[in-house]
FITOR-404823 format. One record per residue (C-alpha): residue in three letters; x, y, z. Coordinates in Angstrom, 1 decimal. Each point is the difference from the previous one (the first is absolute). Layout:
<pts>
res;u;v;w
ALA;X;Y;Z .
...
</pts>
This chain:
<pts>
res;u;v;w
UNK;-83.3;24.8;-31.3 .
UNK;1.6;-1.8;2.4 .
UNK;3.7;-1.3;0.0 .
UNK;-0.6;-3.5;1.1 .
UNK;-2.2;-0.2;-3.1 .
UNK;2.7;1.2;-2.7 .
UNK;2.4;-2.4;2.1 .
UNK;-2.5;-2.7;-0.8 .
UNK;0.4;0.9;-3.6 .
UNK;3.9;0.1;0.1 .
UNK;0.1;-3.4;1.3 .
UNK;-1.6;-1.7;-2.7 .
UNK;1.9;2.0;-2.9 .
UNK;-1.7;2.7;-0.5 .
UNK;-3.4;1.0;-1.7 .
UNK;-2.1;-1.9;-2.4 .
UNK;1.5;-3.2;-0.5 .
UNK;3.5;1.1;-1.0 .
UNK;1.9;-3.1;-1.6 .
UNK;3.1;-0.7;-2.7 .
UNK;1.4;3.2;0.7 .
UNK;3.6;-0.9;-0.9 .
UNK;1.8;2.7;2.3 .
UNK;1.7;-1.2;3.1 .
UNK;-1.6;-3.5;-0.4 .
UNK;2.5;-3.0;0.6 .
UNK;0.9;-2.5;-2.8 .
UNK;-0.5;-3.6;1.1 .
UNK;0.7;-3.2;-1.8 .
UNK;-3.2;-1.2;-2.0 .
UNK;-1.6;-3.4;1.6 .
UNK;0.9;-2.7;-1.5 .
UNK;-0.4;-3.0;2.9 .
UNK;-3.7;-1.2;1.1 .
UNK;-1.6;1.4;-2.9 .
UNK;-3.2;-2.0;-1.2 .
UNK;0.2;0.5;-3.8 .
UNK;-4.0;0.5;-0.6 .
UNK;0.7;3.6;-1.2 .
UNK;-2.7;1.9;-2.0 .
UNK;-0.7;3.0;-1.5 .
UNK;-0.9;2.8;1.8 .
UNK;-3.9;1.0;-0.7 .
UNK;1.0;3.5;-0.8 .
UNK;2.8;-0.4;-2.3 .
UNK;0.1;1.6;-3.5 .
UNK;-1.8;-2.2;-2.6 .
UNK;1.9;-2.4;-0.9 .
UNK;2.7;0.0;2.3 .
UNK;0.9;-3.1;1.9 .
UNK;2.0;2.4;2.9 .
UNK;0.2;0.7;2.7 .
UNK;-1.3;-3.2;2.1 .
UNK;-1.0;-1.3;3.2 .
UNK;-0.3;-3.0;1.2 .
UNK;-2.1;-2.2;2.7 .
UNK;2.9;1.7;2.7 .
UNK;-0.7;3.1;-1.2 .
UNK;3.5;0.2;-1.4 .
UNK;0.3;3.1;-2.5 .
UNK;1.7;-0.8;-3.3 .
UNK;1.2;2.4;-2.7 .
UNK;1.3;-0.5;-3.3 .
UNK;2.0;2.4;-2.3 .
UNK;2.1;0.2;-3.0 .
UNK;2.6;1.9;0.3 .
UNK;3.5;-0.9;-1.9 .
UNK;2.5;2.9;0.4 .
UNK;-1.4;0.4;3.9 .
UNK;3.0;-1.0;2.5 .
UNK;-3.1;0.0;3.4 .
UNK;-3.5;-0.3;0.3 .
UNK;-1.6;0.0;3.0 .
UNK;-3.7;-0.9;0.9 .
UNK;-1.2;3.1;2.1 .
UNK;-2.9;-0.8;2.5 .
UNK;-0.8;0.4;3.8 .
UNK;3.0;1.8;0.7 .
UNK;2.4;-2.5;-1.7 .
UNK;1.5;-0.9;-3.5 .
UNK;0.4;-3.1;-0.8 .
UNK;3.1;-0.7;-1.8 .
UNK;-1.0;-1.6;-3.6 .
UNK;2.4;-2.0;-1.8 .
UNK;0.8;-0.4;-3.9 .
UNK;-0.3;-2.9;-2.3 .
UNK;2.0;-0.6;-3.5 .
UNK;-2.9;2.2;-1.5 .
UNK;0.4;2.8;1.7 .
UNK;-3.5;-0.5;1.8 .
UNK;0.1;0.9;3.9 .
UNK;-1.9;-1.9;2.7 .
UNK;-0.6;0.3;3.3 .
UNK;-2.3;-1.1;3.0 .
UNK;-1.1;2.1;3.1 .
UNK;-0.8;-1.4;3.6 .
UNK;-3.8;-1.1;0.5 .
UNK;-2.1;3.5;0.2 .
UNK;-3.2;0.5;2.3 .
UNK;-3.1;-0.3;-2.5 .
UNK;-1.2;2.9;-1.9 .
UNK;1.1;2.8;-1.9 .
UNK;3.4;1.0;-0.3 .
UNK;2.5;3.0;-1.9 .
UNK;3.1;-1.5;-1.4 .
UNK;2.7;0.9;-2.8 .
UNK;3.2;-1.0;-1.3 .
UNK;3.1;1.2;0.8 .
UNK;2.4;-0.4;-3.6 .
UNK;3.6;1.6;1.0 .
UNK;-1.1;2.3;2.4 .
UNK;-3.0;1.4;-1.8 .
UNK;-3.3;-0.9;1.5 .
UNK;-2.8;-0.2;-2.9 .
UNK;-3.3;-2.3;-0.6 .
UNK;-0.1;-3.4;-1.0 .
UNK;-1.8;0.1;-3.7 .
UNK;-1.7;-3.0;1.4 .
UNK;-2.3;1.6;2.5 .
UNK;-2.7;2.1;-0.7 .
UNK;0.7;3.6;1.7 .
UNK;-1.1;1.7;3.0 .
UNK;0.9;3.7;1.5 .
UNK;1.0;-0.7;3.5 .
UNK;3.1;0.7;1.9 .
UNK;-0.3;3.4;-2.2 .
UNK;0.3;-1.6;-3.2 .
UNK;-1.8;-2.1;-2.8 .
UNK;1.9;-3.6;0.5 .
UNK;-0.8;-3.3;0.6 .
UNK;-1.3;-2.4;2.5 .
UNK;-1.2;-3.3;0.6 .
UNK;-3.3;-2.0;1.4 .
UNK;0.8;-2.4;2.1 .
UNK;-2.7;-2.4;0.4 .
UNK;-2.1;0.6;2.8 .
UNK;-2.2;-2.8;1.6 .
UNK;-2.9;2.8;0.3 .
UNK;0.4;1.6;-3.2 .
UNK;-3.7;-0.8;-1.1 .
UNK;-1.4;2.9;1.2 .
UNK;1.9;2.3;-2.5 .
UNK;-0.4;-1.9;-3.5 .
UNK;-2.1;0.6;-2.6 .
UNK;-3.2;-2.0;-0.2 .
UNK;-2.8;-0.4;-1.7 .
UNK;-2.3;2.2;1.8 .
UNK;-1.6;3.7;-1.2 .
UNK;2.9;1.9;-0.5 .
UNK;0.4;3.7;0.8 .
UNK;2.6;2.2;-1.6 .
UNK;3.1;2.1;0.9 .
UNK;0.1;3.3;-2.2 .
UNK;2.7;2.7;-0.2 .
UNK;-1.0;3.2;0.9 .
UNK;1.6;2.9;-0.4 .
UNK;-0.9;3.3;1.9 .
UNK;0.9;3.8;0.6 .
UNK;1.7;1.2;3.5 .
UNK;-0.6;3.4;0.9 .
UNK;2.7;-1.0;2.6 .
UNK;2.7;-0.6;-2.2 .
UNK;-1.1;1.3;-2.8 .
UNK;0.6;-2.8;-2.0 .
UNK;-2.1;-2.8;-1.9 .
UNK;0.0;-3.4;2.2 .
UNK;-0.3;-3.3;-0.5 .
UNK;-1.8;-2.4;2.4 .
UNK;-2.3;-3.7;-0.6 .
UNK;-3.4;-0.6;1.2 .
UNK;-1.5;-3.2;0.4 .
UNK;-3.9;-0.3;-1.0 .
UNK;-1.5;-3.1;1.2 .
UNK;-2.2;-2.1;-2.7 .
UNK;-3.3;1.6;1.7 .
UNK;0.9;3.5;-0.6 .
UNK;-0.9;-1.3;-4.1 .
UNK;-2.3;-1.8;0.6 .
UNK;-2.3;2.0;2.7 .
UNK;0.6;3.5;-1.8 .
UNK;-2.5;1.7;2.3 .
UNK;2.1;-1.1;3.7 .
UNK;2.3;2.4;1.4 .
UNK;3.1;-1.9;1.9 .
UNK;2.3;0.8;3.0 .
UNK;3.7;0.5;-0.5 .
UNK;3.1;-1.3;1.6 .
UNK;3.5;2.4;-0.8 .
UNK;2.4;-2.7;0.2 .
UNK;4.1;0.9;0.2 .
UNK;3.1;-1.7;-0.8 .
UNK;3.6;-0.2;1.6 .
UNK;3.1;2.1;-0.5 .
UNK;2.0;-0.6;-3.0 .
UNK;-3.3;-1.3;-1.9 .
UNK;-2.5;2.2;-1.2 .
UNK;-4.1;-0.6;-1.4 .
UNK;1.0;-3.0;-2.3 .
UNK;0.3;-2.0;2.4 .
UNK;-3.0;-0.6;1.7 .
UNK;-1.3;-0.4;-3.3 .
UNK;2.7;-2.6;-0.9 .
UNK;2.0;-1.9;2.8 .
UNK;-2.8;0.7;2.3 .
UNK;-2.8;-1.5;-2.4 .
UNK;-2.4;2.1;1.6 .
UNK;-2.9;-0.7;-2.7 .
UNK;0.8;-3.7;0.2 .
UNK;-0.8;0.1;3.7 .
UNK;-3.1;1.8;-0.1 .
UNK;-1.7;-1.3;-2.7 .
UNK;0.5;-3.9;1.6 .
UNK;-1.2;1.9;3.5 .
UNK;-3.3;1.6;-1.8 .
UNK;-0.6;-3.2;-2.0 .
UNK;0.3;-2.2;3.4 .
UNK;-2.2;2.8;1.8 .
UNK;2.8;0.5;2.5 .
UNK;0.2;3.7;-1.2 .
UNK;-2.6;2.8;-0.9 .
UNK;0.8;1.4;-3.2 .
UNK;1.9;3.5;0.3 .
UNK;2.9;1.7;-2.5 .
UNK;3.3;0.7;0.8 .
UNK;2.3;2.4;-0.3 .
UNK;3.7;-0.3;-0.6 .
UNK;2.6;3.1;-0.1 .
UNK;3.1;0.7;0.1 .
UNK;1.8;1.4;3.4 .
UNK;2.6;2.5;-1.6 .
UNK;-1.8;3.1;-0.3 .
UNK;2.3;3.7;0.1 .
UNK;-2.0;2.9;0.3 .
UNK;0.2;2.1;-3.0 .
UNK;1.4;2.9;2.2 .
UNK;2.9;-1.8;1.9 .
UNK;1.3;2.8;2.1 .
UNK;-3.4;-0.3;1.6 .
UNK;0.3;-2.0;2.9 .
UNK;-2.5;-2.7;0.5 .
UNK;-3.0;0.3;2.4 .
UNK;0.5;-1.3;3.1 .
UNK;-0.7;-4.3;0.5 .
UNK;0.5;0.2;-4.6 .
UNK;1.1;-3.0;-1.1 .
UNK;0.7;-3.9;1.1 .
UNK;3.1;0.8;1.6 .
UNK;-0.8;3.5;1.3 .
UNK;4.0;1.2;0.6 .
UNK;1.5;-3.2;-2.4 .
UNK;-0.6;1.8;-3.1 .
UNK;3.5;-0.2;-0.9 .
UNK;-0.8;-3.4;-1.4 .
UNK;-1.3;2.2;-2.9 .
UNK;-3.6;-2.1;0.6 .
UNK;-3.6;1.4;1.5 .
UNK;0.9;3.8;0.4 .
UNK;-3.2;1.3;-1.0 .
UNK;-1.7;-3.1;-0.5 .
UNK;-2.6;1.2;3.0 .
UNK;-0.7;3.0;-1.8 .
UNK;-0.3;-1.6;-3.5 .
UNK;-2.4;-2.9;1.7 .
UNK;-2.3;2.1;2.0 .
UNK;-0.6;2.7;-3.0 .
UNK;0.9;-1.3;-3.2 .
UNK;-0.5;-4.1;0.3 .
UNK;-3.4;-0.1;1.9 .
UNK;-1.5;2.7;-2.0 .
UNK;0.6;-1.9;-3.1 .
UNK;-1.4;-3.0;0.9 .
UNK;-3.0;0.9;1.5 .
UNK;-0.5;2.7;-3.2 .
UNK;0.5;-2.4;-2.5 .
UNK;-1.1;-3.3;1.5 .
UNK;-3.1;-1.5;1.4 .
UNK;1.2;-0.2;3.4 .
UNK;-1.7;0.7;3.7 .
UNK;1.9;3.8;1.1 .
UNK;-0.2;-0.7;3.8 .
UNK;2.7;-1.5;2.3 .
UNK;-2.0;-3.1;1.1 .
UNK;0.8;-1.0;-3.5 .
UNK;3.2;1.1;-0.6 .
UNK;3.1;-1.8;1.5 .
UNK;3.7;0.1;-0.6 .
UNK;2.9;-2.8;0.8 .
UNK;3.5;-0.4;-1.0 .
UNK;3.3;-1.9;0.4 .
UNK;3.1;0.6;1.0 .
UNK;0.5;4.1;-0.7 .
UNK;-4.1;0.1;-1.0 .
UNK;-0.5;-1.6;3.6 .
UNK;2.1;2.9;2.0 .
UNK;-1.6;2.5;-3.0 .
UNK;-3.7;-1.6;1.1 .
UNK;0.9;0.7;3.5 .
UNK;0.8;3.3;-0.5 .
UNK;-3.0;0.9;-2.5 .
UNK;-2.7;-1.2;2.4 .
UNK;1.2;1.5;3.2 .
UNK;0.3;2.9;-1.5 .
UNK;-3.1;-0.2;-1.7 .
UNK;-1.8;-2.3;2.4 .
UNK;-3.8;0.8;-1.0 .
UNK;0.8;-0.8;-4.1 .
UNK;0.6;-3.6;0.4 .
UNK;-2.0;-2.9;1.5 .
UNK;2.2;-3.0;-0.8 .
UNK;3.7;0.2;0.3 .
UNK;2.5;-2.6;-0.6 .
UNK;3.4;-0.6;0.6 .
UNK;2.6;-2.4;-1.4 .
UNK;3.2;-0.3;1.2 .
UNK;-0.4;3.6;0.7 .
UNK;0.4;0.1;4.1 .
UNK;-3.1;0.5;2.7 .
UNK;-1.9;2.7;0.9 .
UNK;0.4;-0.4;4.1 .
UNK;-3.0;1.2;2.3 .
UNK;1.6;3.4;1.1 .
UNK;-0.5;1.0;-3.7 .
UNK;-3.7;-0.7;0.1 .
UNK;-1.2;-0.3;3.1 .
UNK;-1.0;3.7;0.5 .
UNK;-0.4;0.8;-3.7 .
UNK;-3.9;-0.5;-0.1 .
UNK;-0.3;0.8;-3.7 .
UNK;1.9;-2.6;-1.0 .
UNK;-1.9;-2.6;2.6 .
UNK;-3.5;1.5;-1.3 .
UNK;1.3;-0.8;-3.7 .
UNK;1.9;-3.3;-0.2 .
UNK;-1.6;-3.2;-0.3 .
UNK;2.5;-2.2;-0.7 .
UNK;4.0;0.7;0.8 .
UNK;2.0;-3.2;-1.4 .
UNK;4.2;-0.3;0.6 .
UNK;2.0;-2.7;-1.1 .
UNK;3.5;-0.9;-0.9 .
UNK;1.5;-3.4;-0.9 .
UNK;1.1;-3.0;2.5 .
UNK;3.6;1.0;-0.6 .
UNK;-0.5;3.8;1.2 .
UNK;-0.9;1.1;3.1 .
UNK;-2.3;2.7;0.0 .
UNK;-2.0;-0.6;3.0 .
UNK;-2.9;-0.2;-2.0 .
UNK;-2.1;-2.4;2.3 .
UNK;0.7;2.1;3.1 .
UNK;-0.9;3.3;-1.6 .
UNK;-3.4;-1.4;-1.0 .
UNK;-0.9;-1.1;3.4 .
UNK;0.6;3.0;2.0 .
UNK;-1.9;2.2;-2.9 .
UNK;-2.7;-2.7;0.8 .
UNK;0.2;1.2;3.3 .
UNK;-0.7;3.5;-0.5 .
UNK;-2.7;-0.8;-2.5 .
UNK;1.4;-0.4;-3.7 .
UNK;-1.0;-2.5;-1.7 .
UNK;3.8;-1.0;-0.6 .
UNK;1.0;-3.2;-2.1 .
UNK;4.0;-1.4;0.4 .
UNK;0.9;-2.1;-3.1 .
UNK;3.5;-1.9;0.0 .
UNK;0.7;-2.0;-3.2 .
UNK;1.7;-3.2;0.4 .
UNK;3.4;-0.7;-0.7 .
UNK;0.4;3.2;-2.0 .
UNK;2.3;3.3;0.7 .
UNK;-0.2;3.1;-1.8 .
UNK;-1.4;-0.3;-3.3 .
UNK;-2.8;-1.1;-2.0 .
UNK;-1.8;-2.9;0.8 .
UNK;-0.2;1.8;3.4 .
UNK;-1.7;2.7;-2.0 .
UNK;-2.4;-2.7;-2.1 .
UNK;-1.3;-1.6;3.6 .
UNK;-0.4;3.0;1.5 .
UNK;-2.2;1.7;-2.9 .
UNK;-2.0;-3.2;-0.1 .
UNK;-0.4;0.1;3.8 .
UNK;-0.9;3.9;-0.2 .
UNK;-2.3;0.1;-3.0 .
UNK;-2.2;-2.7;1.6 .
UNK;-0.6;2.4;2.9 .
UNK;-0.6;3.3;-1.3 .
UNK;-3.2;1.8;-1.2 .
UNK;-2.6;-2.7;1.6 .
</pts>
């Protein structure tokens, strides 16, 4: 992996959408001049919680009682927000507008960073916390609708690599009920450091997407498979295989270690054992952001003739000295798709046309007016999905 690529990642604060993390971030004065007061509550707050907020600015506001407290703070983007008490003991406070789109956040009570009971919880940033949905002005594509819905199931499975039980989801669109005779191709699709399979399956609202794609015809019907990046082999003082894992020499961030090994000879088998799926690799694709973008790079060179489709999120390029000679992975792809959000700057555009040039069919993607996190992520599933496995 090159170095300008993990630069790339350093720049925008690390891997898969890191926010609120408390350490190191400055404390601010909340904003109380030019605020519109058309606050509402956040779509993904707790039931019956009123906070957090945003508002038409996309101002963040958070709300917590805490008497005895002597600070709070209102941790998001690299900031808190310095909340102030009323005679009730009840804390306030406002952020600065926020790009649109999902974002990690806490609360900062006397020095201790924890939740706000108002959210409903994610695990990003290496923990279950919360975060906040900032109304986005394309956020149709991602909500629930009355159309035939398909389902995301648990699954838990054996790994002769680790030699422990695993847990992973797997998304069945609403044909693979009804057609129970049609065999479907699959997409292996990765999440960022700090996060792990949940959230695909929740902040990424992977089903939501597909099923409004199927139902508008703008995707074929295929599952999808969602696991989890850390993966130690059971026998540690084994060192991995050469090219193993999404970072290859970064496994000191205790993620992907053997995740290669556990993908190619644990995950696939089960899926095409169990499931009615099409075991070739002009039906089978893989795609990740962040960390699962550098693990998907990785993967695929290293096993160029498994994969067809390959997508990459924020996850760097491939660059033309990589492929241009490899002809197994030119005889396999047909689609190779890298994007990264307006804010980044990735070089996804470029990459794409000088693959072009040495015949991949290469796709650049840049999300407007978003960074590193994941509405970036959304647009560039819904751009990929519509692309593959035609």
């Amino acid at each position: 992996m090159a170095l300008a690529t993990v630069s790339a990642y350093a720049q925008f604060g690390g891997f898969g959408g890191f926010g609120g993390r408390g350490q190191g971030n400055p404390t601010v004065p909340s904003v109380t001049e030019n605020v519109t007061e058309d606050f509402k509550p956040a779509s993904n707050n707790q039931s019956g919680h009123q906070y957090p907020m945003v508002n038409s600015q996309r101002m963040v506001r958070a709300q917590i009682s805490a008497p005895d407290a002597t600070s709070v703070g209102l941790d998001i983007d690299g900031k808190i927000y310095s909340m102030s008490k009323d005679e009730n003991g009840v804390w306030t406070g406002t952020s600065a507008p926020q790009d649109e789109g999902f974002h990690y956040y806490q609360l900062n009570i006397d020095g201790a960073s924890v939740p706000d009971p108002g959210s409903l919880y994610y695990y990003g940033a290496s923990r279950w916390g919360s975060a906040i949905e900032v109304p986005s002005t394309d956020q149709d594509f991602w909500q629930v609708k009355n159309v035939p819905q398909g389902s995301m199931n648990e699954v838990y499975y054996w790994s002769t690599v680790t030699e422990k039980m695993r847990h992973c989801y797997i998304y069945f669109p609403n044909e693979y009920y009804t057609n129970t005779t049609k065999k479907y191709p699959v997409l292996y699709l990765m999440h960022g450091m700090g996060e792990n399979e949940h959230g695909w399956a929740e902040q990424g609202h992977t089903a939501q997407i597909m099923d409004n794609l199927i139902a508008e015809k703008k995707a074929v019907p295929f599952i999808i498979v969602i696991d989890c990046l850390d993966a130690q082999p059971a026998q540690r003082a084994q060192a991995p295989a050469q090219g193993q894992g999404g970072f290859g020499g970064f496994g000191g961030f205790g993620m992907g270690g053997a995740f290669q090994d556990v993908l190619i000879k644990d995950i696939i088998p089960m899926v095409e054992k169990n499931y009615r799926v099409i075991a070739d690799p002009q039906h089978r694709g893989m795609a990740g952001l962040s960390m699962g973008g550098m693990t998907t790079h990785s993967v695929t060179l290293a096993n160029p003739t498994t994969f067809a489709y390959v997508g990459m999120f924020s996850g760097g390029t491939f660059n033309t000295g990589e492929l241009e000679n490899n002809d197994d992975f030119k005889k396999t792809n047909k689609v190779l798709f890298m994007s990264c959000g307006g804010k980044e700057n990735m070089g996804v555009m470029e990459a794409a046309e000088n693959l072009k040039k040495i015949g991949i069919n290469a796709t650049g993607y840049i999300s407007p007016e978003t960074a590193h996190e994941w509405h970036t992520w959304r647009r560039s599933l819904y751009q990929f999905v519509q692309l593959i496995f035609k």
